[in-house]
PDB file of N, H, CA, C and O in Angstrom:
ATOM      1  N   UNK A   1     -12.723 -34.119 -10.174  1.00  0.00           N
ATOM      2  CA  UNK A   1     -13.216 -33.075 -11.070  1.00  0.00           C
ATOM      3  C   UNK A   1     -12.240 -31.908 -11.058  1.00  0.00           C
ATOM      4  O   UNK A   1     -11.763 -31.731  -9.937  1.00  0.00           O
ATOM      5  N   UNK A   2     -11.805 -31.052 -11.998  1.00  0.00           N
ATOM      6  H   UNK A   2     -12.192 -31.196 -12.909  1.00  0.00           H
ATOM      7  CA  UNK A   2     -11.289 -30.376 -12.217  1.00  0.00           C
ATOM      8  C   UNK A   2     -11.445 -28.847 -11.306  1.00  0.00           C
ATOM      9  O   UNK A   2     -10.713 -28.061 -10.706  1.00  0.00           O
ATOM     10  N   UNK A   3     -12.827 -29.008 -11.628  1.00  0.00           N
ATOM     11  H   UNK A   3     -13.422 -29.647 -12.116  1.00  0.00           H
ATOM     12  CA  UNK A   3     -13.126 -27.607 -10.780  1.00  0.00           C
ATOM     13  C   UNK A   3     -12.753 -27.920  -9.067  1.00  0.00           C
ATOM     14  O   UNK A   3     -12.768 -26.934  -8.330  1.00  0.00           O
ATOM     15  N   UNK A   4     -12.539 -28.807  -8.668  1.00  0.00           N
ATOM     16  H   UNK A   4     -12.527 -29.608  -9.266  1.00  0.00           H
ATOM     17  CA  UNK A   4     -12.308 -29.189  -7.008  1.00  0.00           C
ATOM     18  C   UNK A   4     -10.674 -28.373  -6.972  1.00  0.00           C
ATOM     19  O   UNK A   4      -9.768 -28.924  -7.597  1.00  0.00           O
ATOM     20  N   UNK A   5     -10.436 -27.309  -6.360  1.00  0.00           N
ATOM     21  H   UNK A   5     -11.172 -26.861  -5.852  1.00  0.00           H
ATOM     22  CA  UNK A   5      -9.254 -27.021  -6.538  1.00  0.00           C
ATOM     23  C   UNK A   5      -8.718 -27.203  -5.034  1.00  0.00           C
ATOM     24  O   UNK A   5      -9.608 -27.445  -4.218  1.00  0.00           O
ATOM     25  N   UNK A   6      -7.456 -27.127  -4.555  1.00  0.00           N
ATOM     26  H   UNK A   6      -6.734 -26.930  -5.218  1.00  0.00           H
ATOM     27  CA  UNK A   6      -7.496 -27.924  -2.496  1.00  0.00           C
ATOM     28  C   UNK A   6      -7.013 -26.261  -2.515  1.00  0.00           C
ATOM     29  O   UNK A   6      -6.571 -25.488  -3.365  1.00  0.00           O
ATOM     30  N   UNK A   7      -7.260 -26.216  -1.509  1.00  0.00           N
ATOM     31  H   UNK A   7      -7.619 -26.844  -0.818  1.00  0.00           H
ATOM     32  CA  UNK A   7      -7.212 -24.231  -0.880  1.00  0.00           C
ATOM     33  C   UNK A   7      -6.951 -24.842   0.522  1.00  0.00           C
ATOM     34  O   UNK A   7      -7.319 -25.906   1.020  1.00  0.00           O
ATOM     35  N   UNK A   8      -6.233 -23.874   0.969  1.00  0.00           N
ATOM     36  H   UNK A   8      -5.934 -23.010   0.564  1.00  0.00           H
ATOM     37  CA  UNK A   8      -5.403 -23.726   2.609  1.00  0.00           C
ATOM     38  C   UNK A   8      -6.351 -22.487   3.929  1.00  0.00           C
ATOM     39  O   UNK A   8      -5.990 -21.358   4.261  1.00  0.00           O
ATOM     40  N   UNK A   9      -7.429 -23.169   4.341  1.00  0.00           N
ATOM     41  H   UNK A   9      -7.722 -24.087   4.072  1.00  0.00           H
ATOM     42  CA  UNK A   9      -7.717 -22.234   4.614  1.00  0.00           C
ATOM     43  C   UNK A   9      -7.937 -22.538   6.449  1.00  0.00           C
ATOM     44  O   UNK A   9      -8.189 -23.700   6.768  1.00  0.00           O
ATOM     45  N   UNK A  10      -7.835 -21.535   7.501  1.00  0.00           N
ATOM     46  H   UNK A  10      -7.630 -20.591   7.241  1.00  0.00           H
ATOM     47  CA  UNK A  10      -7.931 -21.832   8.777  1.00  0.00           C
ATOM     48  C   UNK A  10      -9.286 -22.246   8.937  1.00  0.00           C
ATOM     49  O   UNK A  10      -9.310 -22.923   9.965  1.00  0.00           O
ATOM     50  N   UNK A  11     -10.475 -22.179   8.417  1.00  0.00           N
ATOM     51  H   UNK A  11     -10.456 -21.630   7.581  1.00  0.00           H
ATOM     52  CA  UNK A  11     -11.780 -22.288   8.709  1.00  0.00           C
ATOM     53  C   UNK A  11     -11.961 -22.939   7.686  1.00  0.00           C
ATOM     54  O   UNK A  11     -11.666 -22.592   6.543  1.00  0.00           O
ATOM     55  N   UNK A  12     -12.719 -24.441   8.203  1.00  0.00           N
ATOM     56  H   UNK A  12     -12.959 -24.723   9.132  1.00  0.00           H
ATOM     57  CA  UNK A  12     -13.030 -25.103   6.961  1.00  0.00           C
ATOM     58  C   UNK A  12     -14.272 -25.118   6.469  1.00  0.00           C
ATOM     59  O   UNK A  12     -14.741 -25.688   5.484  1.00  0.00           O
ATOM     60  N   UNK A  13     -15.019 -24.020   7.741  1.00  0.00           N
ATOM     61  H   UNK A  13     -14.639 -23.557   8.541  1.00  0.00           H
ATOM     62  CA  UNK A  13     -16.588 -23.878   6.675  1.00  0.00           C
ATOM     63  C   UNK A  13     -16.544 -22.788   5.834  1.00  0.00           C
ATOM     64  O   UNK A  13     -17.555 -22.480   5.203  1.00  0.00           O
ATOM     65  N   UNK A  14     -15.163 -21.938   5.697  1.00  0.00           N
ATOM     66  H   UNK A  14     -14.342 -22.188   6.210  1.00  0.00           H
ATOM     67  CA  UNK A  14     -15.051 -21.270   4.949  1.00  0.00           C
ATOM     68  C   UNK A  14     -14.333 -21.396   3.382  1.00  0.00           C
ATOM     69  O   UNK A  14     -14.424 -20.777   2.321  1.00  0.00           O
ATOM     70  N   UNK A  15     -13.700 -22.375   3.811  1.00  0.00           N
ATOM     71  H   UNK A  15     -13.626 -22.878   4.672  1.00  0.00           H
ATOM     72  CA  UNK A  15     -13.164 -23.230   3.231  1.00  0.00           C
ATOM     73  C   UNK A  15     -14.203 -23.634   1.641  1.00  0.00           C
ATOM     74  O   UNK A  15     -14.193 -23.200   0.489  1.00  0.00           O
ATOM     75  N   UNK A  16     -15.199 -24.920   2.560  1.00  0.00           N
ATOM     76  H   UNK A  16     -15.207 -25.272   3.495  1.00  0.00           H
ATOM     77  CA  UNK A  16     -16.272 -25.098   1.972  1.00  0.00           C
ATOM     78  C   UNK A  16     -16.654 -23.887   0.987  1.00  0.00           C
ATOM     79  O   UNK A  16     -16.414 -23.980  -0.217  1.00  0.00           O
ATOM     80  N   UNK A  17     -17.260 -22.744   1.545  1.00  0.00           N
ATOM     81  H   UNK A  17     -17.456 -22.668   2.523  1.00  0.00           H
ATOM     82  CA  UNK A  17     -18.409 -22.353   0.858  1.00  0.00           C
ATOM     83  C   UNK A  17     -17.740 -21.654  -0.349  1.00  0.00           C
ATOM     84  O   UNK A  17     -18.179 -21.642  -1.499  1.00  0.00           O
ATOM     85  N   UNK A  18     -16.509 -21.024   0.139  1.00  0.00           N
ATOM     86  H   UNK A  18     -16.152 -21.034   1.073  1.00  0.00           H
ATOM     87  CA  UNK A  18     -15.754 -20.163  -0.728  1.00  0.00           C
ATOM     88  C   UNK A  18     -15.437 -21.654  -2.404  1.00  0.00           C
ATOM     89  O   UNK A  18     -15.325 -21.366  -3.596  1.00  0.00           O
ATOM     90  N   UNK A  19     -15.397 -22.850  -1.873  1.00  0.00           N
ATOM     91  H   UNK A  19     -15.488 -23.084  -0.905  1.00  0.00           H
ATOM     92  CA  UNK A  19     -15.166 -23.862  -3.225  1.00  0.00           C
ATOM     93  C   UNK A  19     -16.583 -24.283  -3.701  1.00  0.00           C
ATOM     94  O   UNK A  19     -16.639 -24.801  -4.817  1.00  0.00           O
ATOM     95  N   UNK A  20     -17.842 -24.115  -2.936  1.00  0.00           N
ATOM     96  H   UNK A  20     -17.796 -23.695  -2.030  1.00  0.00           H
ATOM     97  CA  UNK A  20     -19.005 -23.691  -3.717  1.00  0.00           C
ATOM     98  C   UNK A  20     -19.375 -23.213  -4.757  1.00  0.00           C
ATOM     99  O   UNK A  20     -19.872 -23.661  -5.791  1.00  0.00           O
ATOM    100  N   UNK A  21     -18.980 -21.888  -4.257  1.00  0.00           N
ATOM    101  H   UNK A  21     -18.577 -21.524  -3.418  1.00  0.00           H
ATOM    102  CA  UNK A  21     -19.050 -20.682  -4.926  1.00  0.00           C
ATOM    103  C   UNK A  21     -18.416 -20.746  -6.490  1.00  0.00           C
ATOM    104  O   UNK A  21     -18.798 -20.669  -7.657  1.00  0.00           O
ATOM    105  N   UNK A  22     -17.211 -20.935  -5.722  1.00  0.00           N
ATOM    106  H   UNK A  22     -16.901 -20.998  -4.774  1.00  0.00           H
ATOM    107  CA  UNK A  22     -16.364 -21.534  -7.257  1.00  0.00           C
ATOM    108  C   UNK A  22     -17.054 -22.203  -8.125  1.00  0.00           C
ATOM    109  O   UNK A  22     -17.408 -21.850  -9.249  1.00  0.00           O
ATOM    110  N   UNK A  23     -17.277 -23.396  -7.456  1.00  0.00           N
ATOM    111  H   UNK A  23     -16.989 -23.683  -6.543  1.00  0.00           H
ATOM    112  CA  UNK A  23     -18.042 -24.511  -8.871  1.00  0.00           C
ATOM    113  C   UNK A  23     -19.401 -23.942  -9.416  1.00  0.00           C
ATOM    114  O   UNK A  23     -19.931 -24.174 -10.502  1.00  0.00           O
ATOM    115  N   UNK A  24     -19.782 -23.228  -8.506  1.00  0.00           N
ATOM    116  H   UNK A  24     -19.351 -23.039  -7.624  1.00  0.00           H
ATOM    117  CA  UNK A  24     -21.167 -22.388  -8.863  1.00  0.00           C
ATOM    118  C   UNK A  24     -20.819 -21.489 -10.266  1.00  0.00           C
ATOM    119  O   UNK A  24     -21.447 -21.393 -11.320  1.00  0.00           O
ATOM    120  N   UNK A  25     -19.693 -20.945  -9.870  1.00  0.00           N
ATOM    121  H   UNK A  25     -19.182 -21.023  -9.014  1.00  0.00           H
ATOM    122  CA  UNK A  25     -19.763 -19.955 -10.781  1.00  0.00           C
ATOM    123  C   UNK A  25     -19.068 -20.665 -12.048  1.00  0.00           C
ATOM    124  O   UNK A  25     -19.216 -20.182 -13.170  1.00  0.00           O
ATOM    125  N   UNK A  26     -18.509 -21.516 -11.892  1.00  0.00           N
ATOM    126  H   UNK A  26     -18.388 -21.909 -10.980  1.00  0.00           H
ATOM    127  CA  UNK A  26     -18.017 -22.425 -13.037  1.00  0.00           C
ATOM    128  C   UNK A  26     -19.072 -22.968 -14.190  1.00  0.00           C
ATOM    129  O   UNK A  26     -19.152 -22.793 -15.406  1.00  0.00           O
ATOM    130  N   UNK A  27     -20.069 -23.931 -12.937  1.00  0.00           N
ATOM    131  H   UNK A  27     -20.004 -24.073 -11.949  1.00  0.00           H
ATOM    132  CA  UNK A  27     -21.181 -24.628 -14.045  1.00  0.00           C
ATOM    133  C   UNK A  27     -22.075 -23.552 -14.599  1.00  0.00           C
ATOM    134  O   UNK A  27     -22.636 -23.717 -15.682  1.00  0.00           O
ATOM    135  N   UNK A  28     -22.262 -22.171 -13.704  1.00  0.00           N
ATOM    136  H   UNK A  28     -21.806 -22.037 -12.824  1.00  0.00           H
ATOM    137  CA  UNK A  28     -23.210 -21.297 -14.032  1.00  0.00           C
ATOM    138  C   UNK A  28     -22.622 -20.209 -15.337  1.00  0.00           C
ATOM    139  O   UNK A  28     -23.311 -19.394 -15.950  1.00  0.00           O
ATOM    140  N   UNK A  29     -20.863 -20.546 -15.558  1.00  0.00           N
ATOM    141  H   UNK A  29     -20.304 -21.209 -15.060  1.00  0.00           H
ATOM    142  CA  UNK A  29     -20.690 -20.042 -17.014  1.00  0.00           C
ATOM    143  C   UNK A  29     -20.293 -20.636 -17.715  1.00  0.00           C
ATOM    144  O   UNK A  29     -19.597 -20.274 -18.664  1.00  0.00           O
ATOM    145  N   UNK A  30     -20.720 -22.023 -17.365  1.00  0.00           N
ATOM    146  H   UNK A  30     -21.285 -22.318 -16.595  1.00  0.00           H
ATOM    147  CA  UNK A  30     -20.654 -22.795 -18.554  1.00  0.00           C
ATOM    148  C   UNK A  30     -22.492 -22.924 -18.818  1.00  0.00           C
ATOM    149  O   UNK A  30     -22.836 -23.148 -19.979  1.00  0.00           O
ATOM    150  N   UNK A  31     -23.199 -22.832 -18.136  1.00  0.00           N
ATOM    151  H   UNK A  31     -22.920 -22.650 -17.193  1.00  0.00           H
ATOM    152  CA  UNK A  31     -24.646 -22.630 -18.408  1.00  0.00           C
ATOM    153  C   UNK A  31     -25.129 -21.544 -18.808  1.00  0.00           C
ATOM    154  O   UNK A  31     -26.086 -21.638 -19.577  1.00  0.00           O
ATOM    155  N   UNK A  32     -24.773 -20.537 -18.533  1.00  0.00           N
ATOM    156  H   UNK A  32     -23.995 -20.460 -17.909  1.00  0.00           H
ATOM    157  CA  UNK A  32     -25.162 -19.185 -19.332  1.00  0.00           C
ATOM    158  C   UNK A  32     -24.083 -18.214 -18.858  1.00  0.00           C
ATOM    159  O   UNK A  32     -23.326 -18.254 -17.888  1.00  0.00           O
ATOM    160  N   UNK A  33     -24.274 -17.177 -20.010  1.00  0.00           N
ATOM    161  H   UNK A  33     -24.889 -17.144 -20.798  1.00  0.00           H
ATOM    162  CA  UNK A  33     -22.538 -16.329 -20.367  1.00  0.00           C
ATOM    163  C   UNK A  33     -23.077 -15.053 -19.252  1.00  0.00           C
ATOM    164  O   UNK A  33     -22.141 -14.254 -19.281  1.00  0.00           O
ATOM    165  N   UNK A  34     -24.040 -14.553 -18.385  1.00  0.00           N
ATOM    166  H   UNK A  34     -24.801 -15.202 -18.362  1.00  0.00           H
ATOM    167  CA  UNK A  34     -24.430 -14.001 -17.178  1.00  0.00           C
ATOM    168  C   UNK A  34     -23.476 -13.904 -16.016  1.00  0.00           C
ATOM    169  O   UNK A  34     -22.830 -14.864 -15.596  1.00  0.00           O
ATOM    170  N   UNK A  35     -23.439 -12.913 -15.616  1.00  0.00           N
ATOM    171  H   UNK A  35     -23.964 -12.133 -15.957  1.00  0.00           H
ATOM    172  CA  UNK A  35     -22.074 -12.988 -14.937  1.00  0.00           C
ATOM    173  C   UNK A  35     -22.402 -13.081 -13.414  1.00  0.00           C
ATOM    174  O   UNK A  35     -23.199 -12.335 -12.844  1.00  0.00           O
ATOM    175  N   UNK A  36     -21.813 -13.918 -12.921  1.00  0.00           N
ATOM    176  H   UNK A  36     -21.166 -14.525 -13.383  1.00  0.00           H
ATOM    177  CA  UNK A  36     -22.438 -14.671 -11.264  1.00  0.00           C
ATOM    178  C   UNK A  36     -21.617 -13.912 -10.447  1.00  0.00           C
ATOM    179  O   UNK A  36     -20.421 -14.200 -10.395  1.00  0.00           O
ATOM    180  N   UNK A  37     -22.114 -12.881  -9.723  1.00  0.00           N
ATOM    181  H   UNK A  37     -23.085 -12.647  -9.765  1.00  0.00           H
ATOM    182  CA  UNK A  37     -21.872 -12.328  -8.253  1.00  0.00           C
ATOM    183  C   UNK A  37     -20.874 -13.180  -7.212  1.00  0.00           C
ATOM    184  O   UNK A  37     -21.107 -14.306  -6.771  1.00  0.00           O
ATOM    185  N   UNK A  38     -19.540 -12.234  -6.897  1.00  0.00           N
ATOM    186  H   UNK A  38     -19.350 -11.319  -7.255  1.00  0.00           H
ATOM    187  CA  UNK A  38     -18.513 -13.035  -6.248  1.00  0.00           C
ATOM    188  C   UNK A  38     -18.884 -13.279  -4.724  1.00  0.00           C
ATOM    189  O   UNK A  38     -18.540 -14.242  -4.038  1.00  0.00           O
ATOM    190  N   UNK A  39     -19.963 -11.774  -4.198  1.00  0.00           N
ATOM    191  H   UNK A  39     -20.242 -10.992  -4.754  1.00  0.00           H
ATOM    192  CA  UNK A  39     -20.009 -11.619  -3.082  1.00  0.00           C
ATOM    193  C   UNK A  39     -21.420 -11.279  -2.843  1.00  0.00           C
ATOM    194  O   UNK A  39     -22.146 -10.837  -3.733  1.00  0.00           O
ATOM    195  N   UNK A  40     -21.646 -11.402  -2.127  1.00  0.00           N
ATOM    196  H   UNK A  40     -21.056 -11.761  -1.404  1.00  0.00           H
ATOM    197  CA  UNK A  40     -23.313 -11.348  -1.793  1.00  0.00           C
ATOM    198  C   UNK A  40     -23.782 -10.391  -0.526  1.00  0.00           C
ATOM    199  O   UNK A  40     -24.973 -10.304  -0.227  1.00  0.00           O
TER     200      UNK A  40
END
């Protein structure tokens, strides 16, 4: 999938969540034009 992008990161549960986030905010503007919070 496109949105899977590979990132270099020392922590790979950070790793993880930070490419979550990403696809989150990907499908969530392709689902509505609302603008999704980078940081929580």
């Amino acid at each position: 999938m496109p949105f899977w992008i590979r990132v270099d990161f020392d922590d790979d549960l950070l790793a993880q969540e930070q490419l979550i986030q990403h696809v989150v905010q990907k499908q969530g503007a392709l689902l509505s034009d609302s603008p999704v919070p980078e940081k929580r």
